[in-house]
Backbone and ligand atoms as CSV (ligand in chain L), in Angstrom:
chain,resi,resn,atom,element,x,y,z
A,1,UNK,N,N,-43.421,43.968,-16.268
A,1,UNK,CA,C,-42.315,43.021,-16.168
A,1,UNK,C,C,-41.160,43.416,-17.074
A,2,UNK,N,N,-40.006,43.414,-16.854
A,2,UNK,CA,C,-38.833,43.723,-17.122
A,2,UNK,C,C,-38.419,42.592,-18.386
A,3,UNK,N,N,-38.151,43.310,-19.171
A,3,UNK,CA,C,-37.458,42.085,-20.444
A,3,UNK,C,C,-36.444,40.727,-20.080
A,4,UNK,N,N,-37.194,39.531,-20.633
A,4,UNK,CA,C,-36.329,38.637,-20.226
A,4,UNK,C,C,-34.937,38.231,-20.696
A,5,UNK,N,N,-34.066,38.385,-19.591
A,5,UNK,CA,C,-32.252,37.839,-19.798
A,5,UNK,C,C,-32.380,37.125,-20.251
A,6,UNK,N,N,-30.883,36.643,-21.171
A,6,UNK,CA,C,-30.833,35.612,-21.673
A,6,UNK,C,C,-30.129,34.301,-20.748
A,7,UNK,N,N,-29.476,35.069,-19.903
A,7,UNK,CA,C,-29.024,34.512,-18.864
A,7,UNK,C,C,-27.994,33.830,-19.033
A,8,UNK,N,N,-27.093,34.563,-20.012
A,8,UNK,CA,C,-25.836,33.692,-20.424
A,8,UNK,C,C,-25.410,33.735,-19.289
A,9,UNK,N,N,-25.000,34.778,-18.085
A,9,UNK,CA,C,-23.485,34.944,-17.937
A,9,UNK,C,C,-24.090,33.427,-15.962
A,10,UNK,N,N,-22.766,33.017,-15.566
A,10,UNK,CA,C,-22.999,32.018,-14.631
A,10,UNK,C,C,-23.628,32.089,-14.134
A,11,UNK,N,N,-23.515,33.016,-13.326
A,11,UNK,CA,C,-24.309,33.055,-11.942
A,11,UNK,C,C,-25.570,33.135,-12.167
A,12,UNK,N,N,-26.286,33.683,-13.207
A,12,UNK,CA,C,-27.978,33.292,-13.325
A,12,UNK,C,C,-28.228,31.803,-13.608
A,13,UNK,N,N,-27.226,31.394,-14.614
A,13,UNK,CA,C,-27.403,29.604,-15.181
A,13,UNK,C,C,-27.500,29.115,-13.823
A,14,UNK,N,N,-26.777,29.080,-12.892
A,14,UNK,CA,C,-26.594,28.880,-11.752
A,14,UNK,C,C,-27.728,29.045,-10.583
A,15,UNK,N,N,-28.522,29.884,-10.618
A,15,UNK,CA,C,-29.777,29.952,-10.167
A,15,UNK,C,C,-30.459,29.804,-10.590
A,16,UNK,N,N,-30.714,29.430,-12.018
A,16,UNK,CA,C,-32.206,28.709,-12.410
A,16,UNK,C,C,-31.894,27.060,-12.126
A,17,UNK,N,N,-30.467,26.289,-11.998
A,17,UNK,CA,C,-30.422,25.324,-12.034
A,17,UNK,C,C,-30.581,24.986,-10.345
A,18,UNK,N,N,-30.165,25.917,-9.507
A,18,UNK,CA,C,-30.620,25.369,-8.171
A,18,UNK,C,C,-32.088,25.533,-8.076
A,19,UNK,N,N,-33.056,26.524,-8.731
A,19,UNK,CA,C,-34.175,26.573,-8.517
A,19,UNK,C,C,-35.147,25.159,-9.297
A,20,UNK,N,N,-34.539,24.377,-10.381
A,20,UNK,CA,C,-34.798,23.089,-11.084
A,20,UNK,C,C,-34.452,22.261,-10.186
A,21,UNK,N,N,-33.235,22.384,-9.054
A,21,UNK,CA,C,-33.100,21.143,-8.322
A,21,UNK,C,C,-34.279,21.172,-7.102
A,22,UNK,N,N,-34.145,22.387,-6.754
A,22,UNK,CA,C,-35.318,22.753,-5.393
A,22,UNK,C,C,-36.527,22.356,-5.964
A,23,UNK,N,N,-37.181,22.426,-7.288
A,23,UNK,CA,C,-38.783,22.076,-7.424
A,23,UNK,C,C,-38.551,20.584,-8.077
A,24,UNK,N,N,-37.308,20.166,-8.232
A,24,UNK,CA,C,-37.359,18.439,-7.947
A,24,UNK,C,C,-37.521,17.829,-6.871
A,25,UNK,N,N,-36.453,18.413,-6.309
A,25,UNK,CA,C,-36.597,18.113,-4.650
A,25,UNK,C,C,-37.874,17.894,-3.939
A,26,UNK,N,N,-38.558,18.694,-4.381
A,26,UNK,CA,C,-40.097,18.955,-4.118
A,26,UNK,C,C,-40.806,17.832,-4.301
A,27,UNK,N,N,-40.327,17.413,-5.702
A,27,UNK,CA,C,-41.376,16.519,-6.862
A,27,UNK,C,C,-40.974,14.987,-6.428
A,28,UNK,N,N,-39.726,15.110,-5.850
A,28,UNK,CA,C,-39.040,13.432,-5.108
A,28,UNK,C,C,-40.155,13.091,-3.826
A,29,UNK,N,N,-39.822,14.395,-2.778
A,29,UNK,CA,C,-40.200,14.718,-1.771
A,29,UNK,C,C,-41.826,14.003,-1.332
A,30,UNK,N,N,-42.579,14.750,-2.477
A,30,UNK,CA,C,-43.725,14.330,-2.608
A,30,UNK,C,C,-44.518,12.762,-3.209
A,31,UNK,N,N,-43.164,12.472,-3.924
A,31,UNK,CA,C,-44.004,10.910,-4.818
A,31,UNK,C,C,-43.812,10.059,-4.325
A,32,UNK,N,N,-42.864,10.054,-2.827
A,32,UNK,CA,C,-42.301,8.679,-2.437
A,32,UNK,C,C,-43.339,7.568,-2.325
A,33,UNK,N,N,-44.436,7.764,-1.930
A,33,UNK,CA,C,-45.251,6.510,-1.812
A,33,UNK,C,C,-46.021,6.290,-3.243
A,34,UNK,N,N,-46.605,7.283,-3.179
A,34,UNK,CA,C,-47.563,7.573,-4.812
A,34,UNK,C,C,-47.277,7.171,-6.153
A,35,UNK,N,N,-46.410,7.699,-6.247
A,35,UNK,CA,C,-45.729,7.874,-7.847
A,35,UNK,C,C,-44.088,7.286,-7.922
A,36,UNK,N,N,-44.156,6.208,-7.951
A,36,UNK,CA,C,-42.529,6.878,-8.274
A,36,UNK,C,C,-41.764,6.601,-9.571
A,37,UNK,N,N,-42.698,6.138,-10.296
A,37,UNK,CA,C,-41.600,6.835,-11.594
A,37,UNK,C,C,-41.837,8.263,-11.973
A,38,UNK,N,N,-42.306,8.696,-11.365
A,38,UNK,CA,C,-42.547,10.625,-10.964
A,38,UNK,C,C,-41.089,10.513,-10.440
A,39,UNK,N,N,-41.057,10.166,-9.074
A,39,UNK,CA,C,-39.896,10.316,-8.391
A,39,UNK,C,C,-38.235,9.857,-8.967
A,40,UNK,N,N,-38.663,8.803,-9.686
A,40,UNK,CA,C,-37.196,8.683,-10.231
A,40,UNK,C,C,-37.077,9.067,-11.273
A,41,UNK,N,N,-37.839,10.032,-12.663
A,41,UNK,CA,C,-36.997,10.489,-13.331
A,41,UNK,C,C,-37.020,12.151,-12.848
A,42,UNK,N,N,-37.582,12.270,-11.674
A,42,UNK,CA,C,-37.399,13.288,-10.650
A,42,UNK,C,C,-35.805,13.523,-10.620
A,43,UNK,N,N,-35.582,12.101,-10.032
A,43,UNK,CA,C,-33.903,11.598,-9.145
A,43,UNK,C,C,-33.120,11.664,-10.655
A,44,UNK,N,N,-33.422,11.257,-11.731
A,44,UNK,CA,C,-32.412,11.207,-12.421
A,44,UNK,C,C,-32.330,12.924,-12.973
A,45,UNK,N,N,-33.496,13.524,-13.092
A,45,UNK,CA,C,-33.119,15.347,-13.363
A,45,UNK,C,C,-32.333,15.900,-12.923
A,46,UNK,N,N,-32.418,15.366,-11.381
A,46,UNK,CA,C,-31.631,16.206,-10.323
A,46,UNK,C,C,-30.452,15.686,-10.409
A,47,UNK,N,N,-30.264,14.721,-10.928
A,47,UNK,CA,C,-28.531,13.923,-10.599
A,47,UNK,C,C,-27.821,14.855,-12.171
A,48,UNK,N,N,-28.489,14.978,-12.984
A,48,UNK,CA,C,-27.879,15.778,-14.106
A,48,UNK,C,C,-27.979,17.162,-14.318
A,49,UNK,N,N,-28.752,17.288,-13.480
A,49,UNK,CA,C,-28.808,19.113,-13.280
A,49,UNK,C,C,-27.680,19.693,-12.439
A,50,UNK,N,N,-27.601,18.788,-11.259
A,50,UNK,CA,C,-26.564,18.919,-10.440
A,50,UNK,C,C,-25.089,18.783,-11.106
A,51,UNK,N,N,-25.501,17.802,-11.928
A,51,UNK,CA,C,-23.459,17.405,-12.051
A,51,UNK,C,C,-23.195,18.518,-13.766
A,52,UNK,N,N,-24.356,19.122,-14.060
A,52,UNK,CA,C,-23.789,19.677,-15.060
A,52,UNK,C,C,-23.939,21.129,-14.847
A,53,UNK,N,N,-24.410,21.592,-13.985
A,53,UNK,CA,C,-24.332,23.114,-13.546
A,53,UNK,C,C,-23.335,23.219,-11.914
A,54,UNK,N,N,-22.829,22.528,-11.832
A,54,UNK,CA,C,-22.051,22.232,-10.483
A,54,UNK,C,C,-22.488,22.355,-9.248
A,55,UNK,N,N,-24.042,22.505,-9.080
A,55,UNK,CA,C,-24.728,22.875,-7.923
A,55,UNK,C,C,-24.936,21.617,-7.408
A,56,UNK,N,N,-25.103,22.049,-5.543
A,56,UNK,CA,C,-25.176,20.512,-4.453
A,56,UNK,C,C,-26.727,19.857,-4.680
A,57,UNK,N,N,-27.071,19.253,-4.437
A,57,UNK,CA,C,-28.173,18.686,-4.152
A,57,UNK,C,C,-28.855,18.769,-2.836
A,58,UNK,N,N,-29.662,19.024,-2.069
A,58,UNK,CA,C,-29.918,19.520,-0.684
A,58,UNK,C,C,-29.759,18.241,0.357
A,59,UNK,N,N,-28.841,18.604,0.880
A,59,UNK,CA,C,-28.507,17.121,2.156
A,59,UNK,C,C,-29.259,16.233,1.954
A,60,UNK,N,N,-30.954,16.619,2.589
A,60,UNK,CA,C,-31.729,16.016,2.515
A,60,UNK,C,C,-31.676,14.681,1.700
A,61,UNK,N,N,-31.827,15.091,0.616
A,61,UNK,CA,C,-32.070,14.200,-0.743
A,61,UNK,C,C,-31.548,13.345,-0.638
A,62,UNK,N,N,-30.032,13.499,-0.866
A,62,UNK,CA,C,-28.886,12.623,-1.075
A,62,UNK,C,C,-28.877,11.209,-0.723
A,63,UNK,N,N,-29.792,11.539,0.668
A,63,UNK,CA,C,-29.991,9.930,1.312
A,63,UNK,C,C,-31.305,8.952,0.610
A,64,UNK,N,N,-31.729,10.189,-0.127
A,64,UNK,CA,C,-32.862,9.245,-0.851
A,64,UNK,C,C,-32.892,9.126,-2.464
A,65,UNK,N,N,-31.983,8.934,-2.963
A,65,UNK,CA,C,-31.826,9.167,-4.814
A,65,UNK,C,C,-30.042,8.023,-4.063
A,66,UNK,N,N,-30.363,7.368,-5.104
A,66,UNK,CA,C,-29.100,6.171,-5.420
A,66,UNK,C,C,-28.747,6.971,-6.484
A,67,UNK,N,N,-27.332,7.323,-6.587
A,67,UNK,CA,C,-26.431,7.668,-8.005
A,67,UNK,C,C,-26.280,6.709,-8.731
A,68,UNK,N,N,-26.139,5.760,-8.252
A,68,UNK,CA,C,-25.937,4.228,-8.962
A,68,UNK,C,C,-26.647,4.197,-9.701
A,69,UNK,N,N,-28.163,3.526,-9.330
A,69,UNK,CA,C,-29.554,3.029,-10.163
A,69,UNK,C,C,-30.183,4.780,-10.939
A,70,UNK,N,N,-29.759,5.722,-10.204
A,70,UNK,CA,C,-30.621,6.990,-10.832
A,70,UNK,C,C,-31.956,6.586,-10.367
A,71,UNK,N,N,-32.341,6.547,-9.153
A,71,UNK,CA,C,-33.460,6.236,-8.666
A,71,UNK,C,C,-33.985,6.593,-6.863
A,72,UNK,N,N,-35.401,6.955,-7.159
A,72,UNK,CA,C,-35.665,7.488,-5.664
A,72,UNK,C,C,-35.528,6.434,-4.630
A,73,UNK,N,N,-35.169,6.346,-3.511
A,73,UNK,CA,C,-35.311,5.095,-2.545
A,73,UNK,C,C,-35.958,5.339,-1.838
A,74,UNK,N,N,-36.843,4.481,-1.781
A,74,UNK,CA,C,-38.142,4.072,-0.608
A,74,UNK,C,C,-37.886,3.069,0.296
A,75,UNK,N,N,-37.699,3.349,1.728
A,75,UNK,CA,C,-37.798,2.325,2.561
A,75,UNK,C,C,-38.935,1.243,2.624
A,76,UNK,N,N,-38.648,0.294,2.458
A,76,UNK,CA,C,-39.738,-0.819,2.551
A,76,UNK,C,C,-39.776,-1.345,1.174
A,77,UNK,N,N,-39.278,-0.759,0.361
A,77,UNK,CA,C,-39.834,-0.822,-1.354
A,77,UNK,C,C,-38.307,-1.522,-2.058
A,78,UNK,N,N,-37.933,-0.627,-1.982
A,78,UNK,CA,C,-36.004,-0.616,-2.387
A,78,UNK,C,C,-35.048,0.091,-1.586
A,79,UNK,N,N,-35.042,-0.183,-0.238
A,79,UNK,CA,C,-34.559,0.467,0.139
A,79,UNK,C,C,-34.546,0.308,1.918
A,80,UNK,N,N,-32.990,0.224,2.406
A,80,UNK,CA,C,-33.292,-0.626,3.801
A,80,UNK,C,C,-32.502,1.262,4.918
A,81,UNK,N,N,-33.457,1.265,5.938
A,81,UNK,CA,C,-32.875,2.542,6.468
A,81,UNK,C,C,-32.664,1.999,7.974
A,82,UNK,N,N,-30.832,2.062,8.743
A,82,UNK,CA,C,-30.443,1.664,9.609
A,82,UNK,C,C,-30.120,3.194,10.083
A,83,UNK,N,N,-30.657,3.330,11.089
A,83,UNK,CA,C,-29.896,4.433,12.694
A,83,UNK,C,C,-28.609,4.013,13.286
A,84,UNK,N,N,-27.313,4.367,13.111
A,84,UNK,CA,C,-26.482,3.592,13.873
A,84,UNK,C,C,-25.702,4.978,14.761
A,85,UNK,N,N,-25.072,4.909,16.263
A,85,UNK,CA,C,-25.116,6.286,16.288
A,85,UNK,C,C,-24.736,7.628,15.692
A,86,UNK,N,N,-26.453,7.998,15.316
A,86,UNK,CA,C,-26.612,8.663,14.858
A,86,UNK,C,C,-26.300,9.548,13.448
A,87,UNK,N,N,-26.314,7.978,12.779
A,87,UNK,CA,C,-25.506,7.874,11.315
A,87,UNK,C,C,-26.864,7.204,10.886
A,88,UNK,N,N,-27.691,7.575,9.818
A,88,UNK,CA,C,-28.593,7.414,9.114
A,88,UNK,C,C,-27.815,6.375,7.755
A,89,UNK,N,N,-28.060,5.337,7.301
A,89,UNK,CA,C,-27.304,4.441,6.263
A,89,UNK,C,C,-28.324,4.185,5.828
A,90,UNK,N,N,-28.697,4.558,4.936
A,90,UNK,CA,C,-29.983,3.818,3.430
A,90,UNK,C,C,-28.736,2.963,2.737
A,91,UNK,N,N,-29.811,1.583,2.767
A,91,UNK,CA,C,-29.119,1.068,1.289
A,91,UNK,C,C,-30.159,0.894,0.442
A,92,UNK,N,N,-29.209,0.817,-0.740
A,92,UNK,CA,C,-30.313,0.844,-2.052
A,92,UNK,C,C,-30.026,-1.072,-2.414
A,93,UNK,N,N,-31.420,-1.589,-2.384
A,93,UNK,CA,C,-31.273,-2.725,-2.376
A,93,UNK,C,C,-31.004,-3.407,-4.108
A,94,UNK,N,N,-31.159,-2.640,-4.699
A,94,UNK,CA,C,-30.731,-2.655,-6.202
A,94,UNK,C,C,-29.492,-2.934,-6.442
A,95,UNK,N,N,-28.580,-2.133,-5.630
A,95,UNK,CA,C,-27.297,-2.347,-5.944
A,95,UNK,C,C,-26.590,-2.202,-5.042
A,96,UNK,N,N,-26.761,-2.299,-3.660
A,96,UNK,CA,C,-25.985,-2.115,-2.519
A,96,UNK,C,C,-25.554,-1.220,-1.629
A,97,UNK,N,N,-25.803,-0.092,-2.785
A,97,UNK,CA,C,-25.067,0.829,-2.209
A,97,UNK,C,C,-25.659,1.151,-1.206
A,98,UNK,N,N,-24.528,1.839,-0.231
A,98,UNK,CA,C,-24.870,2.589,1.181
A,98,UNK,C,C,-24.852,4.171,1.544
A,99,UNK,N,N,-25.824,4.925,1.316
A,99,UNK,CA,C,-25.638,6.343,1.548
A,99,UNK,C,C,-25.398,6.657,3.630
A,100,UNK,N,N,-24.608,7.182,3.433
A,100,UNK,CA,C,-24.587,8.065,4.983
A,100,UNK,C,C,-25.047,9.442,5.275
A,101,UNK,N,N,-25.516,9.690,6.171
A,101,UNK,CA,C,-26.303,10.631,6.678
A,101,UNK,C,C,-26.130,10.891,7.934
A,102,UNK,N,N,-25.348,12.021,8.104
A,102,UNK,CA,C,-25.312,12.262,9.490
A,102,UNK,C,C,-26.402,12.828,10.325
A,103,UNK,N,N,-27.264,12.596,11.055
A,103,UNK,CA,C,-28.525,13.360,12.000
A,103,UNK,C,C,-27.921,13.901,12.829
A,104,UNK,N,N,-28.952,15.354,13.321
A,104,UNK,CA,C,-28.168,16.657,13.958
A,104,UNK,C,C,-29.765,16.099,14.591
A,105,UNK,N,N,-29.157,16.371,15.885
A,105,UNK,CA,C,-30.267,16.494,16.778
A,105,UNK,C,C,-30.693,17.441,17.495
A,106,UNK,N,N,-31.953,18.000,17.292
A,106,UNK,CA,C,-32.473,19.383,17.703
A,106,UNK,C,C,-33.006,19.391,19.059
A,107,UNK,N,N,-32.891,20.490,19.146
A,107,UNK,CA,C,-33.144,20.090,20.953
A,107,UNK,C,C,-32.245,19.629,22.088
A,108,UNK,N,N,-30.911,19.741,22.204
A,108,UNK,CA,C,-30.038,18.770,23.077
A,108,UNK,C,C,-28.761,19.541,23.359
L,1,ZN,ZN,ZN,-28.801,1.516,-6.384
């Protein structure tokens, strides 16, 4: 194995922080029913990993982590999920808010 960088210069900071958001993503992904204060200080890693290394958060997610509360949303739990065409709207029943989500439909 090759000596480890220190990884000053961006573009590596930059890929270890999308690779911290991807194995959150993971860690949200997985706790929704199970765990979720797994999942929300999951949601709050990723909301500060993201806004301080400038990297996106994966579509996906977005519709399920409230910026507001810093918290995972679970339908049925905290969390209300409407289809309208073809506009996905979670609200976070904590605080109202409404995420949008556009659905791409495969196959058509
Ligand atoms: Zn909220």
């Amino acid at each position: 194995m090759a000596g480890r960088r220190k990884g000053r210069d961006a573009a590596s900071r930059r890929k270890r922080a999308e690779k911290a958001v991807d194995h959150l993503a993971s860690l949200i992904d997985g706790s929704n029913s199970s765990n979720q204060t797994l999942g929300d200080s999951a949601a709050r890693d990723l909301l500060r990993t993201t806004k301080r290394h400038g990297v996106r958060a994966p579509a996906e997610l977005r519709s399920k982590i409230c910026r507001t509360c810093q918290q995972t949303l679970v339908p049925g739990r905290n969390a209300r999920v409407r289809i309208e065409s073809r506009v996905r709207k979670t609200t976070c029943l904590d605080c109202g808010r409404v995420i949008r989500t556009k659905l791409t439909v495969e196959g058509e």
